[in-house]
Backbone of each chain as ProteinMPNN parsed JSONL, in Angstrom:
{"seq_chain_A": "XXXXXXXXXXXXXXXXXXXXXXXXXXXXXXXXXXXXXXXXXXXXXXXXXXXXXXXXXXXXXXXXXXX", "coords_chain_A": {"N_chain_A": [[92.145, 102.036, 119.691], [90.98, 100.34, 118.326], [90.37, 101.432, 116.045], [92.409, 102.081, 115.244], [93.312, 99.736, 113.84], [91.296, 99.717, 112.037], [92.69, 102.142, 110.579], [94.732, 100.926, 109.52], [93.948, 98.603, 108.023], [92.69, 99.788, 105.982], [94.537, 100.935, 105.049], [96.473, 98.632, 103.923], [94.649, 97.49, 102.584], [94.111, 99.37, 100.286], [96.713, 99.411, 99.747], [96.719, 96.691, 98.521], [95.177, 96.656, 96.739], [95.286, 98.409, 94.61], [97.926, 97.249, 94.126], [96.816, 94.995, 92.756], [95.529, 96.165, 90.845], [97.146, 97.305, 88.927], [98.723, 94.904, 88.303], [96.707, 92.781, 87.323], [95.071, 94.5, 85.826], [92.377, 94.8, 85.907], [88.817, 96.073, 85.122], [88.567, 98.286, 86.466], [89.407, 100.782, 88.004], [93.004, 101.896, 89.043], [94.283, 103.725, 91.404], [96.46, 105.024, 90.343], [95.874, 105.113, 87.949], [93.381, 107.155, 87.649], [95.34, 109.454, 89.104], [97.07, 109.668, 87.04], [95.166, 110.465, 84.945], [93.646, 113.006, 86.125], [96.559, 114.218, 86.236], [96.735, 115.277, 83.667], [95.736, 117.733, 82.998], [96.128, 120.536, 83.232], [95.654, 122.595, 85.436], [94.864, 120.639, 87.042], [96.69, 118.984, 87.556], [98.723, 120.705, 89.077], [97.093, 121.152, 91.464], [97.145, 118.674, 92.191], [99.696, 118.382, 92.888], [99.899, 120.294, 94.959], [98.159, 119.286, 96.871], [100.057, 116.709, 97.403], [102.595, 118.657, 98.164], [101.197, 119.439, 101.004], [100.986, 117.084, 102.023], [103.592, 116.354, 102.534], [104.009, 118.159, 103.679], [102.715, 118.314, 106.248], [103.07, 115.628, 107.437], [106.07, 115.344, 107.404], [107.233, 117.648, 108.72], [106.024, 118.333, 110.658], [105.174, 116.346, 112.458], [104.527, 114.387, 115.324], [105.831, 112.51, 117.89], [104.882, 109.489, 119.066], [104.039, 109.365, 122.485]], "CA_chain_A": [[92.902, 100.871, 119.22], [90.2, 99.556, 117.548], [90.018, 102.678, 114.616], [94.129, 102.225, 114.681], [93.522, 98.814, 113.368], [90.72, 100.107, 110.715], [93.042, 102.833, 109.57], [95.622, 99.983, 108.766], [93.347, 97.626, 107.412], [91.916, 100.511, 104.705], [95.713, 101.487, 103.821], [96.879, 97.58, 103.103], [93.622, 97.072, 101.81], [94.141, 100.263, 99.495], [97.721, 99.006, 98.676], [96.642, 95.571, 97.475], [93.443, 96.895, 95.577], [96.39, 99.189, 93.916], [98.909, 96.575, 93.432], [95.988, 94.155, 91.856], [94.926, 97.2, 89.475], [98.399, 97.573, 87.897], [99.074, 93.259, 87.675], [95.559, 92.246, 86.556], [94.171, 95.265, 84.819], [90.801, 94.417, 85.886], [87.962, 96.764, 84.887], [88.627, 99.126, 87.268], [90.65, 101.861, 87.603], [93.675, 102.18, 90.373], [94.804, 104.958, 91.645], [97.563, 105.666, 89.425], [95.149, 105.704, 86.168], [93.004, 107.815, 88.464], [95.897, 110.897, 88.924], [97.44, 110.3, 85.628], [94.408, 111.119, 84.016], [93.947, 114.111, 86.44], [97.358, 115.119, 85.827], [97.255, 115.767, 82.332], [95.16, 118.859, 83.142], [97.449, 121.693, 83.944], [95.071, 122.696, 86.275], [95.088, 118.592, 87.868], [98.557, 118.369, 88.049], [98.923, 121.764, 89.956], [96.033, 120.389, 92.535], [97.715, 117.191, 92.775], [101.216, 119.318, 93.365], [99.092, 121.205, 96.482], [98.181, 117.994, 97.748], [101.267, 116.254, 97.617], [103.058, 119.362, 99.028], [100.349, 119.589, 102.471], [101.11, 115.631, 102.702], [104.726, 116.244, 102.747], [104.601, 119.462, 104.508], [102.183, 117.662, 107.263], [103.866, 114.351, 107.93], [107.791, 115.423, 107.699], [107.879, 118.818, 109.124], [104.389, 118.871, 112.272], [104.649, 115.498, 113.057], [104.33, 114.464, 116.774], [106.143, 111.672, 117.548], [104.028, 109.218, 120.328], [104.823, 109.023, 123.723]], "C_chain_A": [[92.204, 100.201, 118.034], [90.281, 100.167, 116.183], [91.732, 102.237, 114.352], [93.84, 101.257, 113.759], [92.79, 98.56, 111.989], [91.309, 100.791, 109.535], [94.058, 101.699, 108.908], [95.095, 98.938, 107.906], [93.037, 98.685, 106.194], [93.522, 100.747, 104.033], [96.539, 100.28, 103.259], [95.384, 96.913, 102.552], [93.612, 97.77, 100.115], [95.222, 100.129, 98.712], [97.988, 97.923, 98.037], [95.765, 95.686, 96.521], [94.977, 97.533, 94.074], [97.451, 98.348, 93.477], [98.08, 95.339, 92.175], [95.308, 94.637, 90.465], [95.958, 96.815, 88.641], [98.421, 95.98, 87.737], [97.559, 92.898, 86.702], [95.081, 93.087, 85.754], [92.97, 94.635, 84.616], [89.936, 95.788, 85.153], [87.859, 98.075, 85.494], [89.627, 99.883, 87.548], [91.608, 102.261, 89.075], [93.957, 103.34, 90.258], [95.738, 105.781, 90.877], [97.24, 105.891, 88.202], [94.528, 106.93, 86.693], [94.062, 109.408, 88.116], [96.583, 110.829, 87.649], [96.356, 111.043, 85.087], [93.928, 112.756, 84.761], [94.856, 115.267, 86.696], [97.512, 115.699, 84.657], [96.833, 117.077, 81.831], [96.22, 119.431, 83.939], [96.979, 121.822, 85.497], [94.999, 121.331, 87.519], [96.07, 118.741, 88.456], [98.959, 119.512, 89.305], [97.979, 121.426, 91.265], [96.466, 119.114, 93.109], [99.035, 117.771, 93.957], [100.973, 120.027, 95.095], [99.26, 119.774, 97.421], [99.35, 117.397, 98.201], [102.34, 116.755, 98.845], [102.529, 119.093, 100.466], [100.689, 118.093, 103.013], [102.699, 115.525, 103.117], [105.233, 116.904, 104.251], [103.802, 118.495, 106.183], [102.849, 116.595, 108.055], [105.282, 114.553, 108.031], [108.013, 116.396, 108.543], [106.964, 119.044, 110.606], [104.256, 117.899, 112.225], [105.209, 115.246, 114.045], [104.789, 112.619, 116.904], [105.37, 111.051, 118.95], [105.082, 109.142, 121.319], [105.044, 107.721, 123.934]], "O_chain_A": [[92.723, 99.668, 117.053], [90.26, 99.421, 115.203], [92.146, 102.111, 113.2], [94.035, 101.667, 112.615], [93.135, 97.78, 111.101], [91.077, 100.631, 108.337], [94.101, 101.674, 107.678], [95.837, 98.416, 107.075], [93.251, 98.083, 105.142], [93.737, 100.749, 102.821], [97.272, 100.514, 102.298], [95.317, 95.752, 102.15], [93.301, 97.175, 99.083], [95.245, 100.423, 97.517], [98.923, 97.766, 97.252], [95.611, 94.904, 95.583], [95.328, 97.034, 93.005], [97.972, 98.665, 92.407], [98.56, 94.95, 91.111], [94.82, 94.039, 89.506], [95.753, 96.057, 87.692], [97.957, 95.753, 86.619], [97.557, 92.806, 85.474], [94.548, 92.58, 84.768], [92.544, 94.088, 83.599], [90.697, 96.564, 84.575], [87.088, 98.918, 85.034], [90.775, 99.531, 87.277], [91.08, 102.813, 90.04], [93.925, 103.996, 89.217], [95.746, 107.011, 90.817], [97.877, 106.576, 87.403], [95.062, 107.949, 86.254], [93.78, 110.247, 87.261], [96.737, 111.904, 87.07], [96.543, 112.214, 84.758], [93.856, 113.696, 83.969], [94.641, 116.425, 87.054], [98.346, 116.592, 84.512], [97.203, 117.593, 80.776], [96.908, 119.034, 84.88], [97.571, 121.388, 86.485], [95.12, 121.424, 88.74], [96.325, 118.657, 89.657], [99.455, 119.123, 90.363], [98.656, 121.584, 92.28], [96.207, 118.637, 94.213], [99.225, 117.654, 95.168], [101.752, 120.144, 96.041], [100.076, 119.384, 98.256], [99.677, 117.549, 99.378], [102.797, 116.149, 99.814], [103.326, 118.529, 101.217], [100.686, 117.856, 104.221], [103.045, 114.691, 103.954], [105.997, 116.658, 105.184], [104.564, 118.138, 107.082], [103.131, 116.74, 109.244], [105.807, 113.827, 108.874], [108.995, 116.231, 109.267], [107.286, 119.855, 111.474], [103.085, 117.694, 111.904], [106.37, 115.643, 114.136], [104.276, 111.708, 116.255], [105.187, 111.827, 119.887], [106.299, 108.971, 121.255], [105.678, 107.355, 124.924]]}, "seq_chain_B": "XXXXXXXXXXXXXXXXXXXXXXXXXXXXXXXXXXXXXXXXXXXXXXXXXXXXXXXXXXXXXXXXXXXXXXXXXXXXXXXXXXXXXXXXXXXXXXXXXXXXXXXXXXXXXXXXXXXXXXXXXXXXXXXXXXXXXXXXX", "coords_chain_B": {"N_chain_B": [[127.381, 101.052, 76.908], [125.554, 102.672, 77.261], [123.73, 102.028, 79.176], [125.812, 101.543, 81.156], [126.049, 104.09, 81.646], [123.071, 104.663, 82.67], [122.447, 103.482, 84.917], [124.885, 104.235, 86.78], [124.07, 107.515, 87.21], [121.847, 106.462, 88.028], [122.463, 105.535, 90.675], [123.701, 107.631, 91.565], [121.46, 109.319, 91.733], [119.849, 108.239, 93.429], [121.745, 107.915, 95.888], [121.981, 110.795, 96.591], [119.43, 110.82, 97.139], [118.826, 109.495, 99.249], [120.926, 110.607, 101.045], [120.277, 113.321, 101.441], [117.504, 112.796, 102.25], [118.078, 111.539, 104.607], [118.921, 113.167, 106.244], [116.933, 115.396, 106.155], [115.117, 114.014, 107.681], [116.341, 113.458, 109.71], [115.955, 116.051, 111.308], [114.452, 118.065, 113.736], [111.063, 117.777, 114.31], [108.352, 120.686, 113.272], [110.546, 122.668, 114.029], [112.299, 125.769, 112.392], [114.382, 124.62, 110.018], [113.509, 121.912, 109.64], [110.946, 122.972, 108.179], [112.226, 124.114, 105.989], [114.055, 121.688, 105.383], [111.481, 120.114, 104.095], [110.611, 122.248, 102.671], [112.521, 122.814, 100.385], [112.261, 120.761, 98.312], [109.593, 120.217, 97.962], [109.579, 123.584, 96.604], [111.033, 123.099, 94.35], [110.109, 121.207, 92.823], [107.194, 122.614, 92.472], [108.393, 124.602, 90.998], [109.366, 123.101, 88.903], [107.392, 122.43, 88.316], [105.615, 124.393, 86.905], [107.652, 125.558, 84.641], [107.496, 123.733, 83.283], [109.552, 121.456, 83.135], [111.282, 118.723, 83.419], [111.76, 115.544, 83.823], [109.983, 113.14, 81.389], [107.165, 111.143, 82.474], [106.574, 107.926, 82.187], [103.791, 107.034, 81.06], [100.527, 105.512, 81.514], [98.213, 104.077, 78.654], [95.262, 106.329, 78.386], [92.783, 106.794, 80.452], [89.302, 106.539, 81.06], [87.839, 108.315, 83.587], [85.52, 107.153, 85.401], [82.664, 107.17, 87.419], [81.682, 104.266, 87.252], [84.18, 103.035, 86.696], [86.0, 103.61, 88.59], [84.743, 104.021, 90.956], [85.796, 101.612, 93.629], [88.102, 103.076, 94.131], [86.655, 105.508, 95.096], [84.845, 104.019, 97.613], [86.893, 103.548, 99.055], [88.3, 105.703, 99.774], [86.293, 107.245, 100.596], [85.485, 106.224, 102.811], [88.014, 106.905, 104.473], [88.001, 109.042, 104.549], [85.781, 109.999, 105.392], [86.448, 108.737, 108.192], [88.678, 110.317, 109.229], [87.022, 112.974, 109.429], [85.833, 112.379, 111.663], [87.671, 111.484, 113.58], [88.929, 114.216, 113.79], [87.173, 115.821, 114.578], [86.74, 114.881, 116.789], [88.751, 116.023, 118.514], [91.154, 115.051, 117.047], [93.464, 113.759, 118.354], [92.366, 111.872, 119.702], [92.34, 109.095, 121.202], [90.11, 106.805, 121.254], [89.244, 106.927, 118.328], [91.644, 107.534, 116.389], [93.17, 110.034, 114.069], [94.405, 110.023, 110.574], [96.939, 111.387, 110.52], [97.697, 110.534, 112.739], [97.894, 107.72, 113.202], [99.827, 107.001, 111.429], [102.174, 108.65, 112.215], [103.504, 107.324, 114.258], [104.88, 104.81, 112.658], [106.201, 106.853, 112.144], [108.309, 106.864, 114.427], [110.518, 105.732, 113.998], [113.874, 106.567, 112.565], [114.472, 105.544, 110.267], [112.0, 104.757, 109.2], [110.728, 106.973, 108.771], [112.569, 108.11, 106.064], [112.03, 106.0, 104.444], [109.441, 106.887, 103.76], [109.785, 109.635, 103.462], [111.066, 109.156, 101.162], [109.539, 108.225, 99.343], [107.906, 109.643, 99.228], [108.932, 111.99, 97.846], [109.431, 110.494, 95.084], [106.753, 109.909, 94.57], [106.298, 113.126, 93.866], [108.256, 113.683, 91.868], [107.607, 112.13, 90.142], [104.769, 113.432, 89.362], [105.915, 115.868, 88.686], [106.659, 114.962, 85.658], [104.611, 114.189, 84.171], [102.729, 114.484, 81.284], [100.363, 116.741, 79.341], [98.662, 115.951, 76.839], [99.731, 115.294, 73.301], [97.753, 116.513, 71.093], [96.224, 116.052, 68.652]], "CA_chain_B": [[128.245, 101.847, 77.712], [124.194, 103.695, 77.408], [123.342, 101.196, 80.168], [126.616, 101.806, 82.302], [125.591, 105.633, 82.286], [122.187, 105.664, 83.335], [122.914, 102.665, 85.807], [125.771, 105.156, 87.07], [122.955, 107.849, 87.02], [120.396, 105.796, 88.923], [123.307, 105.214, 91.688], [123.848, 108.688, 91.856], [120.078, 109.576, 92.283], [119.696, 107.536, 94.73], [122.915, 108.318, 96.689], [121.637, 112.084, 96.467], [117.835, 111.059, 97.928], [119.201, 109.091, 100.371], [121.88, 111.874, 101.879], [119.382, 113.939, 101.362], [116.214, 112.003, 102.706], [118.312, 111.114, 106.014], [119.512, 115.261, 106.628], [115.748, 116.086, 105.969], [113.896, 112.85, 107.969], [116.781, 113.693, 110.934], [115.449, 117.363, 111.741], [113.278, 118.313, 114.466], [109.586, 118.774, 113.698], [108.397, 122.339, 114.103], [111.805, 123.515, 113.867], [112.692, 125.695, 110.781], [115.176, 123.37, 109.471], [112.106, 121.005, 109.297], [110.497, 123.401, 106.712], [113.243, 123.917, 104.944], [114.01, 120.64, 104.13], [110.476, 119.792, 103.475], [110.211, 123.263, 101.625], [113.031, 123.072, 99.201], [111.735, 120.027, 97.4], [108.218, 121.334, 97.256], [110.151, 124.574, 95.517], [111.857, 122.559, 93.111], [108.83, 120.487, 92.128], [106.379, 123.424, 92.063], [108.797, 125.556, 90.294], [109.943, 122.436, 87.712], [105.405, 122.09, 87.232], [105.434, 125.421, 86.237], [108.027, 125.97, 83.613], [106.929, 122.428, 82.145], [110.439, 120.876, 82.852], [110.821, 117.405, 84.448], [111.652, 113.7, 82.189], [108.651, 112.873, 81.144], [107.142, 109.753, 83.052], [106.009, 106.585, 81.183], [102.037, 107.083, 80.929], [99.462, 104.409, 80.751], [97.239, 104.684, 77.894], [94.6, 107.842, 78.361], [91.549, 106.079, 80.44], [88.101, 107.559, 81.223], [87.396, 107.914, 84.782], [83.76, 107.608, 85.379], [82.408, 106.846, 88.742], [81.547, 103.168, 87.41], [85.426, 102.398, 87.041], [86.406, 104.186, 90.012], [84.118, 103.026, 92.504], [86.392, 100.931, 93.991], [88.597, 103.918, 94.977], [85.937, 106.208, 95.672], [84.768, 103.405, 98.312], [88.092, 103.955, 100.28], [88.76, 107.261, 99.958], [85.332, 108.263, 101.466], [85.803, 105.708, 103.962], [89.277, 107.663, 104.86], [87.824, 110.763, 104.515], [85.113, 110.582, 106.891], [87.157, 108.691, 109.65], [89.246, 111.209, 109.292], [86.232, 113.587, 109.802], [85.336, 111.775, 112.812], [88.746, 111.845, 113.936], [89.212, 115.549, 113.72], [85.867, 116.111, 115.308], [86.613, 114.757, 118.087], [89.903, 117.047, 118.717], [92.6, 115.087, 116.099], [94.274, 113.046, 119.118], [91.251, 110.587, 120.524], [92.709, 107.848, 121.826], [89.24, 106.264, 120.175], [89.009, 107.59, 117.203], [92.876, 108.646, 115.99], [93.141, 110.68, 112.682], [95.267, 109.517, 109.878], [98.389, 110.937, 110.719], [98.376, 110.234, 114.651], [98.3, 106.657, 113.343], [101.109, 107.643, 110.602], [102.693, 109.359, 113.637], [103.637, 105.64, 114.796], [105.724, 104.728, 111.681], [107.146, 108.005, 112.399], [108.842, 107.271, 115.419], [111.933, 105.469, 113.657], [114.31, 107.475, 111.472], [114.771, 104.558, 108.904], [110.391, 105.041, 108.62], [110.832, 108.565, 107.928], [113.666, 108.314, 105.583], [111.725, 105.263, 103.403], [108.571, 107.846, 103.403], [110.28, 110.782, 102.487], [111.734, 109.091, 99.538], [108.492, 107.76, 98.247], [106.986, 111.083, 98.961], [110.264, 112.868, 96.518], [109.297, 109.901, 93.988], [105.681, 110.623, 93.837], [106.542, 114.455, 93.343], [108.625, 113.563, 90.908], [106.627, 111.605, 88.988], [103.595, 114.296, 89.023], [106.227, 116.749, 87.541], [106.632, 114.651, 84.402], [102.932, 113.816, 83.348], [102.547, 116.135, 80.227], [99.379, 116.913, 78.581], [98.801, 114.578, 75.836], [99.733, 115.829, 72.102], [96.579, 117.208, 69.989], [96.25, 115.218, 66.93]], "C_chain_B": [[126.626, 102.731, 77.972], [123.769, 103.106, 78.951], [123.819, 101.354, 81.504], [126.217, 103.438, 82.466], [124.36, 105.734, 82.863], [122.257, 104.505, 84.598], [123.724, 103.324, 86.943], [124.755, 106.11, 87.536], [121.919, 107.749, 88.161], [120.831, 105.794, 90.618], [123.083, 106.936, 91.996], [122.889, 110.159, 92.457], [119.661, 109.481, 93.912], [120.515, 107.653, 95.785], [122.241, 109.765, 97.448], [120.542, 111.855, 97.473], [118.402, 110.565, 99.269], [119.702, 109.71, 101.476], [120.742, 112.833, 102.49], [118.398, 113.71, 102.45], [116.847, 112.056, 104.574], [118.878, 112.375, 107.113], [118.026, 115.335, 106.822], [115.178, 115.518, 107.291], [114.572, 113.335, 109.49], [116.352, 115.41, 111.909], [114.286, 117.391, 112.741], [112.249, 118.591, 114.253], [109.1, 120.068, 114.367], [108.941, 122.845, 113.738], [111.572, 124.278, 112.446], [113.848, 125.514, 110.058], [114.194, 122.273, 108.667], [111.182, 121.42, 107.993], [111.104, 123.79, 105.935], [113.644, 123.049, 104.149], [113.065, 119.94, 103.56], [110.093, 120.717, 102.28], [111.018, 123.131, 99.944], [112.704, 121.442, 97.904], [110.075, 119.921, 96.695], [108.415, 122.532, 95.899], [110.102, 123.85, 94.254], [110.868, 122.05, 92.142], [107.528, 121.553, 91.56], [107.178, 124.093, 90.581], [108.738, 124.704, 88.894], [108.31, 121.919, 86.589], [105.256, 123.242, 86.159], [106.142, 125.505, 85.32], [107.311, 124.706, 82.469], [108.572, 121.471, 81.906], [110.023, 119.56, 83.764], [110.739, 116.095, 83.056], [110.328, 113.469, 82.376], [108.431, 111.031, 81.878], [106.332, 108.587, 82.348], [104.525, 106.798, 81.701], [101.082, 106.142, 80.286], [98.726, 105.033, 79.603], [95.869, 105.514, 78.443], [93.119, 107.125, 78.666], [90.426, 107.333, 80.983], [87.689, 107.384, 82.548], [86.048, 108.104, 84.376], [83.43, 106.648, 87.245], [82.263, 105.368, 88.685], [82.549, 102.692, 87.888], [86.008, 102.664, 87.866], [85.902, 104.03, 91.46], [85.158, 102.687, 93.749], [87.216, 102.233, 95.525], [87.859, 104.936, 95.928], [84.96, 105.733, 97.227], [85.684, 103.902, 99.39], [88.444, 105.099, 100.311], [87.348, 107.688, 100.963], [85.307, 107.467, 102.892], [86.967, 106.52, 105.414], [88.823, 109.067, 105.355], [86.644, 110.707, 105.441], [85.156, 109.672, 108.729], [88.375, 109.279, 109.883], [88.27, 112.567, 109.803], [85.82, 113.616, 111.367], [86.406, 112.079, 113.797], [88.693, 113.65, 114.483], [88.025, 116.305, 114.681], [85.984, 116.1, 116.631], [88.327, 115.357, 118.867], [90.96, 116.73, 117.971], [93.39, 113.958, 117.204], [93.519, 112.118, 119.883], [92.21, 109.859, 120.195], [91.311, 106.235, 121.167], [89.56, 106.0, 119.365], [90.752, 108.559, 116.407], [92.87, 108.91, 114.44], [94.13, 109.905, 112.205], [96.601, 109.547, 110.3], [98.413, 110.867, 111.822], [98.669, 108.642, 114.34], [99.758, 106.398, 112.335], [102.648, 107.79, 111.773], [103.73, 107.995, 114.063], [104.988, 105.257, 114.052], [107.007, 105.635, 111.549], [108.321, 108.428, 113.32], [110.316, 106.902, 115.221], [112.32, 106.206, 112.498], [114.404, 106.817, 110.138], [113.101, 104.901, 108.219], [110.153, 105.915, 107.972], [111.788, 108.702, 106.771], [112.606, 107.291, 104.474], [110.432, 106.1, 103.109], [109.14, 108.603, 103.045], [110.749, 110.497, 101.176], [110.55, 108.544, 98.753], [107.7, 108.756, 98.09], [108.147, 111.963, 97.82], [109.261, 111.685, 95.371], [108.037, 110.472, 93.235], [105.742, 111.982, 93.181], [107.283, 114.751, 92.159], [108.098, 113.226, 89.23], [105.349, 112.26, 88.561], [104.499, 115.213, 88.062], [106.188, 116.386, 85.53], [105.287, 113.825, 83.707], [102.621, 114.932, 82.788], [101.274, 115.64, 79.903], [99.706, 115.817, 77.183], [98.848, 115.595, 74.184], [98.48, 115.928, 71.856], [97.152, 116.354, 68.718], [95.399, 115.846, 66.087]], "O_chain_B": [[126.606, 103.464, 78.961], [123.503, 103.932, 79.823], [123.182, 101.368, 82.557], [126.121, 103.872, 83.614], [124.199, 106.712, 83.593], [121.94, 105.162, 85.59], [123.352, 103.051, 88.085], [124.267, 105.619, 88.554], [121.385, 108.58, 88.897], [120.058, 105.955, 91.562], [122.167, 107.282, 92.742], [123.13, 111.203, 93.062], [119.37, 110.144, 94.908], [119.926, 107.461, 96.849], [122.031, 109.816, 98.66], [120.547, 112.487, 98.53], [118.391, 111.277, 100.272], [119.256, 109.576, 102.616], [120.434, 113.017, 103.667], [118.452, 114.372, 103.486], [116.201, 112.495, 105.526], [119.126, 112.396, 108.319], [117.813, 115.335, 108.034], [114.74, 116.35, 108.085], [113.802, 113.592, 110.415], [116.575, 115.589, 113.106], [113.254, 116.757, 112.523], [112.106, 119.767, 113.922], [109.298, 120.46, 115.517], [108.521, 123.721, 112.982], [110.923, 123.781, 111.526], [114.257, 126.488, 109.426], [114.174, 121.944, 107.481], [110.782, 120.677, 107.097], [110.532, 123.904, 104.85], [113.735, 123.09, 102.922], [113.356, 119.17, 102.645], [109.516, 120.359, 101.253], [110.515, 123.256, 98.827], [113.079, 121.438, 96.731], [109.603, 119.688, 95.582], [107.862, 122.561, 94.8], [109.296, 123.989, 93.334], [110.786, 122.36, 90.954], [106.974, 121.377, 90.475], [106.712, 124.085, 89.441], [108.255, 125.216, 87.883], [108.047, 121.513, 85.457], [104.914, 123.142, 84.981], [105.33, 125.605, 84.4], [106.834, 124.79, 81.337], [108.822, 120.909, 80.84], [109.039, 119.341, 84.471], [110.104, 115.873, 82.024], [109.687, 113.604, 83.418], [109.204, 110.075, 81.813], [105.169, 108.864, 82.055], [104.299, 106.667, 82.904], [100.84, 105.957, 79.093], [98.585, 106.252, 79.503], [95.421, 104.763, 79.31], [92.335, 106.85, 77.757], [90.611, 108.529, 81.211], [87.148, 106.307, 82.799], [85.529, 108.799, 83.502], [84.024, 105.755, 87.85], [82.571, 104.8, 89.732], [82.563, 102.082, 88.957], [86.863, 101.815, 88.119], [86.411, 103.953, 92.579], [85.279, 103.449, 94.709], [87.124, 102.342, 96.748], [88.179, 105.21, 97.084], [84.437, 106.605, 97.92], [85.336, 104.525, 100.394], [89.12, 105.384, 101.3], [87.472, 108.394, 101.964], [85.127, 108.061, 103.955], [86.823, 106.635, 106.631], [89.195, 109.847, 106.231], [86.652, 111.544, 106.344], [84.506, 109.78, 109.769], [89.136, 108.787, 110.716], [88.83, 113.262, 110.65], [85.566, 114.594, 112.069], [86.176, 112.821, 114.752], [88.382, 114.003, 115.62], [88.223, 117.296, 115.384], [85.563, 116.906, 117.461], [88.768, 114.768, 119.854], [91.851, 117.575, 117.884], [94.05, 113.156, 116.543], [94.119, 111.541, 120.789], [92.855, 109.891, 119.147], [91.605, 105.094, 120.811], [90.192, 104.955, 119.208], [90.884, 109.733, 116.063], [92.572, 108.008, 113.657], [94.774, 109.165, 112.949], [97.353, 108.589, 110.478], [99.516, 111.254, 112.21], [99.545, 108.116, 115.026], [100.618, 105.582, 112.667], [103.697, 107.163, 111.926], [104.94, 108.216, 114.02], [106.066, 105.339, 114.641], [108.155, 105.449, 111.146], [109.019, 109.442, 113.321], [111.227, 107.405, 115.878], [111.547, 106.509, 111.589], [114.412, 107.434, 109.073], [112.937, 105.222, 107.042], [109.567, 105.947, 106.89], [111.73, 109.885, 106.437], [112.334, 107.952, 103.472], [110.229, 106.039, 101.896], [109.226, 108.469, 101.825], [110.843, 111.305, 100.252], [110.643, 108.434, 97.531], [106.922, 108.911, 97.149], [107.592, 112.579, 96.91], [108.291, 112.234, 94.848], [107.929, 111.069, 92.164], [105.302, 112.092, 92.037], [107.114, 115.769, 91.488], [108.127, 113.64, 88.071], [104.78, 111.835, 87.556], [104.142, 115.415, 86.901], [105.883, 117.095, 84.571], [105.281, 112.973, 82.818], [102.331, 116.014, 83.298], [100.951, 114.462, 80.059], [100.69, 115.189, 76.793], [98.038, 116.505, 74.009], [97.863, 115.207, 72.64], [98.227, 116.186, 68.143], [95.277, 115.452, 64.928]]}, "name": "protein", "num_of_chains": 2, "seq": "XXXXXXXXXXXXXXXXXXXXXXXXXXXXXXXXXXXXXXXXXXXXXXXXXXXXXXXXXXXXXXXXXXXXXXXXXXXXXXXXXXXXXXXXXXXXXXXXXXXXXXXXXXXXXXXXXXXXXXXXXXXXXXXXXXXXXXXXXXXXXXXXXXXXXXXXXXXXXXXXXXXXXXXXXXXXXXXXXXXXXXXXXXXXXXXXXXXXXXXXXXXX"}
């Protein structure tokens, strides 16, 4: 229970760090400068494309719904 | 009338993901139906990386990762990544210790959850197809 409440705290922690990148354009780089700049490599973008896929293929198609 | 077409357009997108999204999100997991409709938008996207088709997506200006400016992320990601480690370690389903997607899993149990994920998972895929290489000057 306790880790449930960590993983939720790191992913609205991760989507206000990410929404505060793109409004403020602090110094620091969000996530979305992050894979642009590793998409612009053929090679990136095709690695991203993998990823993406295994997150799709994982969570829509082999997920277990709780009891 | 440029406005009323892609407005029109945008409707028609969205109509499409939606139909779409709620056929795909309604399928049994496991099943193969399930990888089908997870597969054929993978296809489409792989196939549309490879030729180099895909609207091109509005691109911030061309920054320099370096571990200083990235920090931040690299903080939470390794965080993720090794209670996810931990997770997995301990068989993937601790009741402790649950991996990413057992707590995912959760979100997963209503079809409206699955249906607003699947369409942000199409968007992202979308939006990787159209990030081109940057002209040569």
């Amino acid at each position: 229970m306790v880790v449930a409440l960590v993983w939720t705290a790191l992913l609205v922690a991760a989507l206000a760090w990410e929404c505060w990148c793109r409004l403020a354009r602090p110094r620091w780089l969000g996530v979305t400068d992050i894979c642009f700049a590793v998409a612009r490599h053929p090679v990136g973008k095709l690695l991203l494309i993998a990823v993406w896929a295994f997150v799709g293929w994982h969570v829509f198609a082999r997920y277990t719904l709780p009891a | 009338m440029r406005n009323g077409g892609t407005a029109l357009r945008f409707l028609l997108v969205t109509a499409g993901v939606v139909t779409y999204g709620y056929w795909a999100t309604g399928r049994p997991p496991f099943g193969a139906s399930a990888y089908v409709a997870v597969g054929i938008p993978i296809a489409l996207v792989a196939a549309a990386a490879l030729v180099g088709r895909g609207r091109s997506t509005p691109q911030p200006t061309p920054v320099l990762v370096t571990v200083r400016s990235a920090w931040p992320w690299l903080l939470i990601g390794g965080l993720m990544v090794g209670l996810e480690i931990v997770g997995l370690a301990l068989g993937g389903r601790s009741a402790a210790v649950p991996t990413l997607s057992t707590v995912v899993d959760h979100a997963l149990a209503w079809h409206l959850g699955r249906l607003l994920l699947f369409a942000g998972w199409l968007l992202v895929g979308w939006t990787l197809v159209g990030v081109h290489r940057p002209e040569r000057q």
